[in-house]
C-alpha positions as CSV (number, residue, x, y, z in Angstrom):
1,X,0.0,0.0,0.0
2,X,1.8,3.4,-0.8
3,X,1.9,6.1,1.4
4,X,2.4,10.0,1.5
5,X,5.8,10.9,2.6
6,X,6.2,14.1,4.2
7,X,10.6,13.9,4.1
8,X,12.1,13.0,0.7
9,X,13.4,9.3,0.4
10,X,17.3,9.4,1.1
11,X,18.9,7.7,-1.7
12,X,23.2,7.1,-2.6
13,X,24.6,6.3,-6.3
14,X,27.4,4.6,-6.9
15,X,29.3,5.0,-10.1
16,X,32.2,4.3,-11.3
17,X,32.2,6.4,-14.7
18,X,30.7,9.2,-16.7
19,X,27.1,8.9,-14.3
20,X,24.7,9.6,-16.8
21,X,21.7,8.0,-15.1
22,X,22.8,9.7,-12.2
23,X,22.3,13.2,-14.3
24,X,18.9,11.8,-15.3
25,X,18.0,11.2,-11.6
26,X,19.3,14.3,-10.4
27,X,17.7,16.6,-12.9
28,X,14.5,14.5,-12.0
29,X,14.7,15.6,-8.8
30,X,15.1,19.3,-9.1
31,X,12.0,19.4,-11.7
32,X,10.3,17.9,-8.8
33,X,9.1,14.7,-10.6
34,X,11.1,12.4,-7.9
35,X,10.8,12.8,-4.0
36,X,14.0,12.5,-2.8
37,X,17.2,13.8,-1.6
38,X,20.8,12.4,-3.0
39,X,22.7,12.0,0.2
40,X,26.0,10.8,-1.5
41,X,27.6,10.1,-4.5
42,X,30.0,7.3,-4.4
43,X,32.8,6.2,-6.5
44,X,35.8,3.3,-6.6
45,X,37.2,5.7,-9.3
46,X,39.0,9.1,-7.9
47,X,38.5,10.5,-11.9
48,X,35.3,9.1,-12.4
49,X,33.0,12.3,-14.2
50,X,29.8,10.9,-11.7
51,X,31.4,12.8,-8.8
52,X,32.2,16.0,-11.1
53,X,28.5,16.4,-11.5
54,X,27.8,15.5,-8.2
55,X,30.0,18.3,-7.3
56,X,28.2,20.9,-9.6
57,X,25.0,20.0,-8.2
58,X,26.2,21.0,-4.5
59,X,26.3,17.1,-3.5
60,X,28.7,15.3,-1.5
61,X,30.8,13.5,-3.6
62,X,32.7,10.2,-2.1
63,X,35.6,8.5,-3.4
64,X,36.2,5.4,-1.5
65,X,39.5,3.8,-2.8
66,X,39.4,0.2,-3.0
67,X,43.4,-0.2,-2.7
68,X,43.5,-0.5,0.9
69,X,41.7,-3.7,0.3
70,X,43.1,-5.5,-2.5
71,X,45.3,-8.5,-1.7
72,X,43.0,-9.7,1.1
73,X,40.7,-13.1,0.3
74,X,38.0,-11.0,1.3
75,X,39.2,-7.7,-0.2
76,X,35.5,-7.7,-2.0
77,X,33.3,-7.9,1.4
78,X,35.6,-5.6,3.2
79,X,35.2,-2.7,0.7
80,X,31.6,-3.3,1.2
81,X,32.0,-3.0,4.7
82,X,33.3,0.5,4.2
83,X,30.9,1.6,1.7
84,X,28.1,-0.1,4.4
85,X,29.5,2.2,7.1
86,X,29.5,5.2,4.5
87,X,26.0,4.7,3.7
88,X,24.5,4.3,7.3
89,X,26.0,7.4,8.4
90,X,24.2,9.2,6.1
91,X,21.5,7.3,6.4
92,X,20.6,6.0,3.1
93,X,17.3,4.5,2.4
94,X,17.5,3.1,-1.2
95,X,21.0,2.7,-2.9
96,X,21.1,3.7,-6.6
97,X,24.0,1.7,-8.7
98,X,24.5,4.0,-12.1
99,X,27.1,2.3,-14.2
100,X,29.3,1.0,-11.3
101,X,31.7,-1.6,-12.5
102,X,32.1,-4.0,-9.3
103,X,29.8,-6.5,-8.3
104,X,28.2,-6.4,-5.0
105,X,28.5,-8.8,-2.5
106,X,26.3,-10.2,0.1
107,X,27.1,-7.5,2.7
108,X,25.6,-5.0,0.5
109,X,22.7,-7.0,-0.5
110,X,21.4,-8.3,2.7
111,X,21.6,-4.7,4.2
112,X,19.9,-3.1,1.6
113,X,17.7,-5.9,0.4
114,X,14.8,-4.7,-2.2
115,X,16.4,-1.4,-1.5
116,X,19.1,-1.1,-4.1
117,X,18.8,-0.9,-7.6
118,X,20.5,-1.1,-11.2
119,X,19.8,-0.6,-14.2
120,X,20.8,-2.7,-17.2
121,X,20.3,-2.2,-21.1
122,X,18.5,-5.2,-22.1
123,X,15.2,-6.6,-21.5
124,X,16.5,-9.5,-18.6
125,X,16.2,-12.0,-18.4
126,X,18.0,-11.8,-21.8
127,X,21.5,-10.7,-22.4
128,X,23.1,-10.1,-18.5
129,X,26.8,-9.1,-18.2
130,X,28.1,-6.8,-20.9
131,X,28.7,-6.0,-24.9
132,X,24.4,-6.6,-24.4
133,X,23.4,-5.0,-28.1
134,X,26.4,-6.6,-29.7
135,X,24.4,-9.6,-28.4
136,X,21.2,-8.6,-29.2
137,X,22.4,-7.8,-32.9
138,X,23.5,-11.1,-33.5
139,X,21.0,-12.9,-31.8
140,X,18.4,-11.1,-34.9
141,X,16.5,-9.8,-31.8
142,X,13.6,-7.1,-33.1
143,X,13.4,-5.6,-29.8
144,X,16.5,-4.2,-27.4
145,X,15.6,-2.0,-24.1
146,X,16.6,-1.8,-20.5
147,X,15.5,-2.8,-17.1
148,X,15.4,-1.3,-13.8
149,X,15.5,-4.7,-11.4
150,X,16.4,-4.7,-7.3
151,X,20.0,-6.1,-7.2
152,X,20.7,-9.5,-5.2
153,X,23.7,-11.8,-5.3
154,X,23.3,-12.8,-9.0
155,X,24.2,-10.6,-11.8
156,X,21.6,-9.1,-13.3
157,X,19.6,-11.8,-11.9
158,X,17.3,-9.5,-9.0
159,X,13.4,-8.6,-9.4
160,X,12.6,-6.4,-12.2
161,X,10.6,-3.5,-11.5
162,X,10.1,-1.8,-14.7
163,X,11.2,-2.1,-18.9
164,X,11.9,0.1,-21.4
165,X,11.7,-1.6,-25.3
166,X,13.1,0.1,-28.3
167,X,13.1,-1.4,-32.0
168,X,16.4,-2.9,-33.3
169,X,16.9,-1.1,-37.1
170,X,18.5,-2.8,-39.5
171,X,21.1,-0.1,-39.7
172,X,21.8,-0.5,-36.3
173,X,25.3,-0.5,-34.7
174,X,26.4,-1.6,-31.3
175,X,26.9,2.4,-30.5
176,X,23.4,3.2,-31.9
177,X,21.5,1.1,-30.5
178,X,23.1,1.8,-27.1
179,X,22.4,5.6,-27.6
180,X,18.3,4.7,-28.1
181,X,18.4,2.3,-25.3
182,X,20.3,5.5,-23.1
183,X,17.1,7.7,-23.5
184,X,14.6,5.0,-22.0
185,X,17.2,4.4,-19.3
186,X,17.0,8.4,-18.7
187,X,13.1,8.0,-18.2
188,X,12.7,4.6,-16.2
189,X,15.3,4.9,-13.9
190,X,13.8,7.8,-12.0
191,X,10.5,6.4,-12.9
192,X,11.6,3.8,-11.0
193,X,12.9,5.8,-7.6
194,X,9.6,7.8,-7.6
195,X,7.6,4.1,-7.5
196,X,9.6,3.4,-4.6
197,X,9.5,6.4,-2.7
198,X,5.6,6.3,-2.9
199,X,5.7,2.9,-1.7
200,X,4.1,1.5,-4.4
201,X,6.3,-1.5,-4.8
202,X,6.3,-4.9,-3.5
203,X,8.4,-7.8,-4.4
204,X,6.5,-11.5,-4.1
205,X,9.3,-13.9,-5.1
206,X,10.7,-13.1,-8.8
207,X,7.7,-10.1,-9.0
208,X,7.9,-6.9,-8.5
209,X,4.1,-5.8,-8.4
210,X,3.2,-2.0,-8.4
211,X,0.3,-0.9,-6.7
212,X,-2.0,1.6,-8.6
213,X,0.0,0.1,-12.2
214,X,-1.2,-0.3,-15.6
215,X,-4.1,-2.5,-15.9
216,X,-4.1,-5.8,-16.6
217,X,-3.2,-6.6,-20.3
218,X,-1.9,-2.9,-21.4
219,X,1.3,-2.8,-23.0
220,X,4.2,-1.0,-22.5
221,X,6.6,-0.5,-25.1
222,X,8.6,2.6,-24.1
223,X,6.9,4.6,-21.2
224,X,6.0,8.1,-21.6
């Protein structure tokens, strides 16, 4: 059942590169289309551009080097344990993953369990990991997209909450295709946030159901 929150939903990214989702969030957010605040950016890479925008929107931007950790068998789960402690003192609510390039481990997931998210461009179950419209290209696919999912131990393997599809061309290149799929990922991700922050999602084994969603048998090709 959704409810009316009165404080905006505290939310972290982390990324490890140029953050574009996490510009597509943010601007969200200041047009007043998403209820929520972004406590912290996070990023394994000191250069990454995510925290340069984080910076020009007055954020606080968080590099959390991963080289005090490497060499130890549990060098993963102990970075975790520092970005854990990072986001419980500032007292993140749903974690945002926007292009960050290492694979989360069980101490992330179980602390933030249906409360972090990713976003992947292709329709999952289809096409986890990476080079996905490559894939999809030679696979004859007629339809690419992305997908918003809550993140668990697999990759690319949680709940999906929402779907973006796009037509493949027949002109289509790895790059173009990507750039199509880009623009849906731009609307559904903070799509996606807003759901959650109303409360209007609720996870019942592999679902994701939304309360107050699209009824029964309309389709969504690419939402508005």
């Amino acid at each position: 059942m959704s409810t009316k929150r009165m404080i905006p939903l505290r939310v972290a990214v982390l990324a490890s590169g140029r953050g574009s989702n996490l510009q597509a969030v943010i601007d969200a957010i200041e047009a007043g289309q998403v209820h929520a605040t972004i406590a912290a950016v996070i990023s394994n890479k000191k250069d990454a551009v995510a925290l340069e925008r984080a910076r020009k929107h007055g954020l606080k931007d968080l590099f959390v080097d991963p080289k005090p950790f490497a060499g130890r068998p549990d060098s993963r789960e102990a970075y975790d344990r520092a970005l854990l402690e990072v986001l419980e003192q500032h007292n993140v609510e749903l974690v945002l993953l926007a292009g960050y390039m290492k694979i989360v481990t069980a101490v992330l997931v179980n602390a933030y369990a249906n409360r972090m998210m990713n976003i992947h461009p292709s329709l999952l179950p289809s096409f986890p990991g990476l080079e996905v419209q490559k894939k999809a290209l030679d696979w004859g696919c007629k339809l690419a997209g992305c997908t918003v999912h809550f993140v668990t131990e697999g990759v690319d393997e949680g709940p999906i909450i929402l779907q973006a599809a796009v037509p493949i061309l027949d002109g289509d290149t790895p790059e173009s295709l990507a750039s199509r799929i880009l623009g849906q990922e731009h609307k559904i991700y903070p799509r996606a946030v807003q759901l959650f922050a109303e409360g209007r999602l609720r996870v019942d084994g592999r679902r994701v159901l939304i309360d107050g969603g699209k009824p029964d048998g309309e389709a969504i090709i690419s939402p508005s």
